[in-house]
N, C-alpha and C positions, 0 to 999 in steps of 0.2 A: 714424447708426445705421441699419443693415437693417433692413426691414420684412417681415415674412412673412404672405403671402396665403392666400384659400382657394381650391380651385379655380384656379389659373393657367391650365391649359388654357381652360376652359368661358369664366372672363372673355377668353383673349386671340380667341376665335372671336368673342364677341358685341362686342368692340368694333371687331374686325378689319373685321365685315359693317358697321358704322356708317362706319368709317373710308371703305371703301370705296362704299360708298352717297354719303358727302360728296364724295367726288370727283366719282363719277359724277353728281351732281345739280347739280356746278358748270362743266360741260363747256360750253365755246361754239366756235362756230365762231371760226379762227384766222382775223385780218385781216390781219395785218403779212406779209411775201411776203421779209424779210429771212432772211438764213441763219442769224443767231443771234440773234435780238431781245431785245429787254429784256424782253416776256413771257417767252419760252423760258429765259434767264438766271435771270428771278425764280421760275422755275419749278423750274429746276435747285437753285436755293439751297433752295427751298419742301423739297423733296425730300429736301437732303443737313441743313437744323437736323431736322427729323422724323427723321429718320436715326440725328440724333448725342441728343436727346431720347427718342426707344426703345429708345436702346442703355444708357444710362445708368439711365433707368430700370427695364429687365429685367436688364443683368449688373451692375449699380452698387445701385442704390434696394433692389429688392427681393431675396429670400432663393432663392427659386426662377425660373433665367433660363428656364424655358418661359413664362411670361408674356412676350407680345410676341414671341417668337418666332415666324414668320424674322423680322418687322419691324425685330427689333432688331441685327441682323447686319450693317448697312450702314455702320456709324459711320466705320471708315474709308474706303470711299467717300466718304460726306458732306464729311471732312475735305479730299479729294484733289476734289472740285466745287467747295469753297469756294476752294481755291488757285488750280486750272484756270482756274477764273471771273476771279479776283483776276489773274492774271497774263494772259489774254487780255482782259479791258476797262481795264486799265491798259496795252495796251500798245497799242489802238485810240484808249484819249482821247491818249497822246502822240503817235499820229502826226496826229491832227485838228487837234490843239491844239496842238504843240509846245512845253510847259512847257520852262521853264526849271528846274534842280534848286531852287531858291530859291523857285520860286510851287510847285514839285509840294511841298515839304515843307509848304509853309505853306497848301496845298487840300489834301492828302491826311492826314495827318499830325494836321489838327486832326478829320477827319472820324472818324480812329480812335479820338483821347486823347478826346474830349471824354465820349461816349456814356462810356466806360471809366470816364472820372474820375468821375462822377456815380453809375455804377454802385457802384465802388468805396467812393465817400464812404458812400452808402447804405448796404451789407453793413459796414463799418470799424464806423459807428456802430449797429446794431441787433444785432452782436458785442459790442459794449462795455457798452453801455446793457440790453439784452435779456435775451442771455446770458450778460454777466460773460467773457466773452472778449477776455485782453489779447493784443494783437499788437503785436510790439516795435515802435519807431519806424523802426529799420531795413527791417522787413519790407514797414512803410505806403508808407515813401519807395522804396524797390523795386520796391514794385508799380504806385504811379502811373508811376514811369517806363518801364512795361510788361515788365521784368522779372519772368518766371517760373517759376523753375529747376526748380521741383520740381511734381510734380502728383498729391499725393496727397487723396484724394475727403473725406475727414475731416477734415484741420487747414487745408487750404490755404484763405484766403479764396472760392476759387472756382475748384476743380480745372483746368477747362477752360481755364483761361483760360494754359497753357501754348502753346497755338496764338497768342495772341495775340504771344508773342516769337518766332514763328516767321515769320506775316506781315509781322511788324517787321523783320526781317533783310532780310527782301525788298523792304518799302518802302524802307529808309534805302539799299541799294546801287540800287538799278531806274536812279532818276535818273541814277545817276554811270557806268553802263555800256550807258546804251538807247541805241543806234542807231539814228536813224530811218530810215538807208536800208539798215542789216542787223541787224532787229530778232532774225535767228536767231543771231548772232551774239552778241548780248547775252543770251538764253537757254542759250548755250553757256558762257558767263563767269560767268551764275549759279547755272548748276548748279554747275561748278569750286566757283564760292565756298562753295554749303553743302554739297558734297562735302567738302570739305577739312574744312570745319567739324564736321562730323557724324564725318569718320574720327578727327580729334585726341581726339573722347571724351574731352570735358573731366569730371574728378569732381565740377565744381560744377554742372553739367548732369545728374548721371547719373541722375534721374526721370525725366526728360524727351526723354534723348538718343537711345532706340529710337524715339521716336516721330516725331522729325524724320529720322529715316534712312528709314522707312517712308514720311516724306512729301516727301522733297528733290525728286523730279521732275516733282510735278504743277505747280507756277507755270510752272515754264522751259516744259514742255511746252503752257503756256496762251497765253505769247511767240508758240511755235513755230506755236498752231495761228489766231490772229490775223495772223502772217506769212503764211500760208496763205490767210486771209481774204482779203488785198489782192491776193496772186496769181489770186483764183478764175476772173477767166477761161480762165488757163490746165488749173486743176483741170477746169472746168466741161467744156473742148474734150477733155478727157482722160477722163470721166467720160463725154461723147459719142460717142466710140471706145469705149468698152469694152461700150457698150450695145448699140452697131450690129453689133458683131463676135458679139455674146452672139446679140442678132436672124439673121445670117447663118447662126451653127450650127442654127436651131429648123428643125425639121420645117419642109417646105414647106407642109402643110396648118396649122403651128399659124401659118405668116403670111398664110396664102390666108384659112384660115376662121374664124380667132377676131382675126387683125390685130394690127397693130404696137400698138397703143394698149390692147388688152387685155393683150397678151402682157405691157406695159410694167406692167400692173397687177399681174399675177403674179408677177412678180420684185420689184415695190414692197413687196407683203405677202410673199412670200417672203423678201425681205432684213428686214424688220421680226419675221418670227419668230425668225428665228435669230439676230438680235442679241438679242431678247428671251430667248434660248434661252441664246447665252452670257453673258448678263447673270446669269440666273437660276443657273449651273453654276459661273461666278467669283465668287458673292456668296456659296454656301453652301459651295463646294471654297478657302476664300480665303487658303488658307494662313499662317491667323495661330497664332503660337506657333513655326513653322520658320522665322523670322528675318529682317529687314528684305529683305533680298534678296530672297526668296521672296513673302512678302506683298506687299511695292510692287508689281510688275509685273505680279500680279493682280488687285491692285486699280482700277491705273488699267485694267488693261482693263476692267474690270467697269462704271468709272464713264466712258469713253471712248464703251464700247457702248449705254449707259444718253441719252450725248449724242447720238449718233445718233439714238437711235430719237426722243427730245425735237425734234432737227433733220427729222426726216422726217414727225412725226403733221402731221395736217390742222386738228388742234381745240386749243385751249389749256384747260387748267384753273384755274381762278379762286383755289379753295381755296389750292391750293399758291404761286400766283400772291403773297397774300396773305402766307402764310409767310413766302415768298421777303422779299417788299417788305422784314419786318421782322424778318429771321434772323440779323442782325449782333448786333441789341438784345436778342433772347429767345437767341442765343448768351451774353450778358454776362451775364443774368440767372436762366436756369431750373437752375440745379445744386444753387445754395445754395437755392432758393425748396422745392425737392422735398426736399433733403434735410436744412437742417439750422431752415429756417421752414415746414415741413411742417402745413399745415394742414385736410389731406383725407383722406389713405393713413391716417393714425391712427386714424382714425373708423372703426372697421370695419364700424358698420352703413350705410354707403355703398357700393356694390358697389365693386369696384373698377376698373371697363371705365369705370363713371361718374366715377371720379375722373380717370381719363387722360380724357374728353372735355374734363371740366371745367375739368382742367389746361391743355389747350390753346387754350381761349376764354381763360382768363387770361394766358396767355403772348403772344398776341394783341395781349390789350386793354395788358397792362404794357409790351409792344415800342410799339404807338404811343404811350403813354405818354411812356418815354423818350426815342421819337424827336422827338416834339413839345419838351421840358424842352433835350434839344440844340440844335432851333433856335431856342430864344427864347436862350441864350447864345450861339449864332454870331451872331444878332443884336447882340445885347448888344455883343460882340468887335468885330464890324464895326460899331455905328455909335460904339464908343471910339476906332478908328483912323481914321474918317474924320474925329473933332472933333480929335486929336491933327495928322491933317494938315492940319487948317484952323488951326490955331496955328499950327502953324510957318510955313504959308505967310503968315499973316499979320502975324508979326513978324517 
């Protein structure tokens, strides 16, 4: 059920300036010197669940979507950082690690069911018991098997979690088409594959089906730029030419009297405004509604240029850092929590900027939550298989 607010504007400024105050008060100097580090990653994730969290709840939760606007405009971005990400650190651990299809299904695969299943079990029963909502048994065993076709924001156990049969397609092919010595090669085969997949427009998909077309190139394209990664010296010698040649154009006095090292500065913040520029131009021009074609290749530049600028700041942010860490589990969990075990937005004499902070401390505290409840079962899993292999070996 929709919720209607007072004041939407007046609350999305006062929680916009808090919003923003958290970040800025969680700012540190950056240490890591790597080109995409697991800060910058966790940051990026931090970035795109906020994303998909303000979107949901300004055009989804509540009645009028000026609350949280523009915040709430990024959603698919978010979605196209989480695949980006997903498809360039899956495709750095296989060339580190060299899995075999057999260990990546049984390391990656339980990393995703597990959190899911528990998440699942959770909402099944507090549907059942709470709210007297039956879900067929068909639908139960559908969904643990991360099928889910349809994504509507009311009936489905957990709207969002349509994305999760979308990462799924891309987990179960990765192994069977990764190249480790032409990792672009394997992002060319999987694009093919959810190309194909997304043009046959299946009608038992048809919830769900503009949403994976809009999102078929961001994983491939995260192969692509991890391929990238292992070439970087070559990027790097190429990135040094184009500096030097930029330097040979400048005035003579702007290399006599301000020097190579300044100048170097002003084209540093110079390239960091105008991606910030067209970051800001693709997020609100993003052509959603004129059809997967159109929106996709907006999008990811919106969230391409968004990486960048994440690659080039000097400082990391903690808050988002935080998010990041735990944006898989407050993904699994915050849709149903807001809208259909809503126990804040009701209250009207709670402001409502206070109920989005509030919400966010708890989506926090419930993501380590979950994440903790997951590894005491991968415990659990792992120390059954290792008593399991002590039997056998021992008889």
């Amino acid at each position: 059920m929709q919720i209607s607010i007072i004041d939407p504007v007046r609350a999305t400024y006062i929680f916009s300036a808090i919003f923003v105050i958290a970040l800025l008060v969680s700012i540190r100097k950056r240490k890591d010197k790597q080109l995409l580090s697991i800060s910058v990653t966790q940051e990026l994730k931090g970035l795109a669940i906020l994303s998909v969290i303000f979107f949901h709840v300004g055009y989804c939760l509540v009645t009028d979507s000026r609350f949280l606007f523009p915040l709430s405009i990024l959603a698919g971005v978010g979605v196209n950082l989480f695949l980006f990400l997903s498809g360039y650190g899956l495709t750095l651990s296989s060339i580190n690690k060299g899995y075999s299809a057999v260990q990546f299904y049984k390391h990656r695969l339980s990393k995703l069911f597990i959190p899911l299943w528990i998440a699942l079990a959770a909402f099944f029963s507090l549907d059942f018991f709470f709210l007297k909502i039956h879900h067929s048994f068909g639908y139960v065993i559908q969904s643990f098997l991360g099928i889910f076709p349809s994504a509507d924001l009311w009936r489905d156990v957990n709207s969002p979690l349509w994305y999760f049969t979308l990462i799924l397609f891309f987990y179960l092919l990765f192994p069977l088409v990764f190249s480790k010595k032409r990792p672009w090669l394997s992002a060319i085969i999987l694009y093919a594959a959810i190309y194909l997949f997304v043009s046959w427009d299946p009608s038992y998909l048809s919830w769900s089906i503009s949403f994976y077309q809009i999102h078929a190139m961001a994983f491939p394209l995260g192969i692509l730029a991890a391929n990238a990664y292992y070439k970087k010296d070559f990027f790097i010698n190429v990135l040094n030419k184009i500096n030097s040649f930029f330097y040979g154009l400048a005035p003579s006095c702007a290399r006599t009297i301000c020097g190579k090292l300044k100048l170097k500065k002003v084209v540093y913040y110079a390239a960091i405004i105008i991606l910030l520029g067209i970051f800001a131009y693709t997020a609100y021009y993003s052509g959603v509604g004129k059809g997967p074609w159109i929106e996709q290749p907006i999008s990811l530049i919106t969230a391409v240029a968004i990486v960048i600028v994440s690659l080039m700041k000097k400082f990391e942010i903690r808050s988002l850092y935080y998010f990041g860490f735990y944006s898989y589990e407050i993904y699994l969990l915050h849709w149903p929590i807001i809208s259909r075990y809503d126990f804040l937005f009701r209250f009207k004499f709670i402001p409502v900027w206070l109920t989005m902070v509030l919400y966010l401390i708890f989506f926090l505290f419930l993501g380590w939550l979950l994440r903790k409840a997951t590894d005491a079962v991968a415990k659990l899993k792992t120390a059954k298989e290792k008593n399991t292999a002590l039997k056998m070996s021992n008889s």
